[in-house]
N, C-alpha and C positions, 0 to 999 in steps of 0.2 A: 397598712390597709386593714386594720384591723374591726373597722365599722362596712368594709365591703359586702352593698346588697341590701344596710342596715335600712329605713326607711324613718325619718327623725322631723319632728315639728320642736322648734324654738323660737318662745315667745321672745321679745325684744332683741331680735335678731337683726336690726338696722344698725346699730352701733355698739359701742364696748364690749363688753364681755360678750353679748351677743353676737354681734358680728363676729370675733374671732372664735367661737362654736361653729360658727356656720362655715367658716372658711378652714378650719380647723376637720371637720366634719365631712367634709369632702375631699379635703384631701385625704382621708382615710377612708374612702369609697363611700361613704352614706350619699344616699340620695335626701335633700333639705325643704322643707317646708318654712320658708323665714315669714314669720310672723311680728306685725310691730304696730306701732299705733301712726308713726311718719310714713303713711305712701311712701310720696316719692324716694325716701332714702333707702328703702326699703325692695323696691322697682329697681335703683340703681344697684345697688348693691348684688341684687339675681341677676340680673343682665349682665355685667361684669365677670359674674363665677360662670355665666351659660358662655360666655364667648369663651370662656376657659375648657369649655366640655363637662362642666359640672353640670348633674340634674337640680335643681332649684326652681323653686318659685317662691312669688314675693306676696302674700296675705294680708290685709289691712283688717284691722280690727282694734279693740280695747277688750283688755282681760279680765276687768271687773263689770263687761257686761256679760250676764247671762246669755243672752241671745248672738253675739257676738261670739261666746267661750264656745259655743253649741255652732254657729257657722266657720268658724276655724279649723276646728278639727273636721268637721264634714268637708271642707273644701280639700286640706290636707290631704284626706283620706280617699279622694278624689285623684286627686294630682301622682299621688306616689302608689297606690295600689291597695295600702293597708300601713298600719302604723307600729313601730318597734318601739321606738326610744321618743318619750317626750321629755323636753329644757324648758323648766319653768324659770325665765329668769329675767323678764319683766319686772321693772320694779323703779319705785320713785323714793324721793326722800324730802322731808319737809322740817323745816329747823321749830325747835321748841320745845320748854315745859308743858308739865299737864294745864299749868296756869298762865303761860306765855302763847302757845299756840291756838291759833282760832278751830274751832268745832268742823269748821267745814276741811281745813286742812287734816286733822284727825281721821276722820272718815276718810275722805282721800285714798291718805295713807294705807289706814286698813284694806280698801276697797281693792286696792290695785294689787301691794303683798304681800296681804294673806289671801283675799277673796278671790282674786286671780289666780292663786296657784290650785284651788279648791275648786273653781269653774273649770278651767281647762282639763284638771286632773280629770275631773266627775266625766265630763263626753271622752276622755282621750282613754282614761283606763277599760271600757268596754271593747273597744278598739284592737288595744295592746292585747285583749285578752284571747280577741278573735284568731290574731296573728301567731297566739301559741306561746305569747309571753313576751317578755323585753325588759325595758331599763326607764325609770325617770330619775333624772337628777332636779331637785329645786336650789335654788341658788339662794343661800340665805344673805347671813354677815357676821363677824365677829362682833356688831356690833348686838345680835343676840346673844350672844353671851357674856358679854360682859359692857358695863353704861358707859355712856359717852354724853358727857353733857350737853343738851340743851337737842337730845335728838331722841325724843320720851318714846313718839308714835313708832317712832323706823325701826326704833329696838325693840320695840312691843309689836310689831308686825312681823320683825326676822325671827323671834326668839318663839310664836309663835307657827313660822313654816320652820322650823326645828323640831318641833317636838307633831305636828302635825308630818312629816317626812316620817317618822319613828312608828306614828298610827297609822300611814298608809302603807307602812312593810310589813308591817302586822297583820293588815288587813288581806293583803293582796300577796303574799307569797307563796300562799294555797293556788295561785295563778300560774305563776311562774316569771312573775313582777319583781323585781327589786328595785326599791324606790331607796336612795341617801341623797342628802344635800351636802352640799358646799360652803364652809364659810369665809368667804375674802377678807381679807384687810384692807387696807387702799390701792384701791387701782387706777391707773393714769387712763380714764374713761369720761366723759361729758357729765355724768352724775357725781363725779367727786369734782370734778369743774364747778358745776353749780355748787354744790356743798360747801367750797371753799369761797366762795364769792358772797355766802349767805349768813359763817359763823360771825356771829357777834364778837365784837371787841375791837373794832379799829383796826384789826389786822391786814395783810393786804392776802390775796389769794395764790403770791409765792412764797409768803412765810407760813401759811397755813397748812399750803404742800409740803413744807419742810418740816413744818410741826409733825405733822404725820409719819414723814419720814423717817421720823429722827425717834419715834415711838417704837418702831421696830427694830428689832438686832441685827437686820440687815439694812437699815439705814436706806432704805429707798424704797420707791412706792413701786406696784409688780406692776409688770405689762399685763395688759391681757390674755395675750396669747397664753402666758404662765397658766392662767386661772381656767384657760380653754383646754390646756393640756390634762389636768386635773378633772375638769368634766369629760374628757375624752375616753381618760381612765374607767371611770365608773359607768361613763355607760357601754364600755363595750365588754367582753368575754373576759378579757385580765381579771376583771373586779366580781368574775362569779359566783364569787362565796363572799361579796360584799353588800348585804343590808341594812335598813336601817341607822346605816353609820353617819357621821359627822364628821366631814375629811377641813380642818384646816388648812389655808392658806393665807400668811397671812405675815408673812418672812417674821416669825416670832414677837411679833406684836401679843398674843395674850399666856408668850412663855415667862413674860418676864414678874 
């Protein structure tokens, strides 16, 4: 129970990684503001943890819109009292070079994983600040640090909420803020679903999982819950003398 009391908005909180934050998050007593762009999955998924006796609510919105990033957190902060720990961890992926992918999917890209961690942050850090301080984890990807072919925008969007996570600890520790991200590897989630249904080459979308697999020293692709536990870390008390940091996960996929 180590988030008991905490009060926590996460974006893309309907499914994958999200979802297992939220459920993750409550089992360690945080009261949840799940945030997503899916209603309905999103409605299902709070009603589900509320029959459990979890506190939760289900938020509709998109996190590259301003006005949207700006009613989210006011709804949030509504529902739960005031705000500790925000989960940036919304996020899409779009297949392509600079010179393969269309313009409009570029933007996209940018819009939702970098510009959505930078809207949300912008209304939720005033928030955190009221409440006397707290935690944001943003959820990048190993695929900011190091390139993976034919996926130009996704690593230029993660490798940007990297180094932008490093300026908002900077910024905001004078607060009493600690802001680090996370970098996954492959995780068995509906966005490496689509990602494998997407790469080029004829492949099918279980040799692609395997490719990835087989990329890592541990030879298999993480659960999410893994990647939940990992965020659980950093945003609660354990990780008080941790900022600014960049915590891999990623069963040594960028040791090798």
């Amino acid at each position: 129970m180590r988030l008991l009391g905490k009060r926590a908005l996460v974006t893309g909180g309907a499914s994958g990684i999200g979802r297992a934050v939220v459920e993750r998050f409550v089992a360690e007593g945080a009261a949840v503001a799940l945030a997503d762009l899916d209603g309905e999955t999103a409605r299902a998924v709070a009603h589900a943890l509320r029959t459990r006796g979890a506190r939760v609510v289900a938020i509709v919105g998109d996190v590259s819109r301003l006005e949207d990033a700006e009613r989210m957190v006011a709804e949030a902060v509504a529902f739960l009292g005031g705000l500790d720990i925000l989960i940036n961890n919304a996020g899409i992926e779009t297949i392509g070079s600079v010179t393969t992918a269309r313009d409009d999917e570029w933007e996209w890209q940018i819009a939702v994983n970098l510009n959505g961690v930078y809207r949300m942050s912008r209304f939720a850090i005033p928030e955190i600040i009221r409440a006397g301080g707290g935690a944001i984890v943003n959820v990048a990807s190993v695929g900011g640090l190091v390139a993976v072919r034919e996926f130009s925008a996704y690593g230029a969007s993660k490798a940007a909420v990297i180094q932008l996570t490093r300026s908002m600890a900077a910024d905001y520790a004078e607060h009493g803020i600690r802001v680090n991200c996370i970098c996954p590897g492959p995780v068995d989630t509906p966005l490496l679903e689509r990602a494998c249904r997407r790469v080029p080459g004829g492949r099918s979308p279980e040799e692609v999982r395997q490719m990835y697999a087989n990329l890592t020293l541990l030879k298999r692709i993480a659960r999410p819950e893994e990647i939940a536990a990992c965020i659980a870390f950093l945003a609660s008390d354990d990780a008080s003398y941790v900022t600014g940091a960049v915590l891999v996960a990623d069963g040594g996929f960028t040791a090798q």
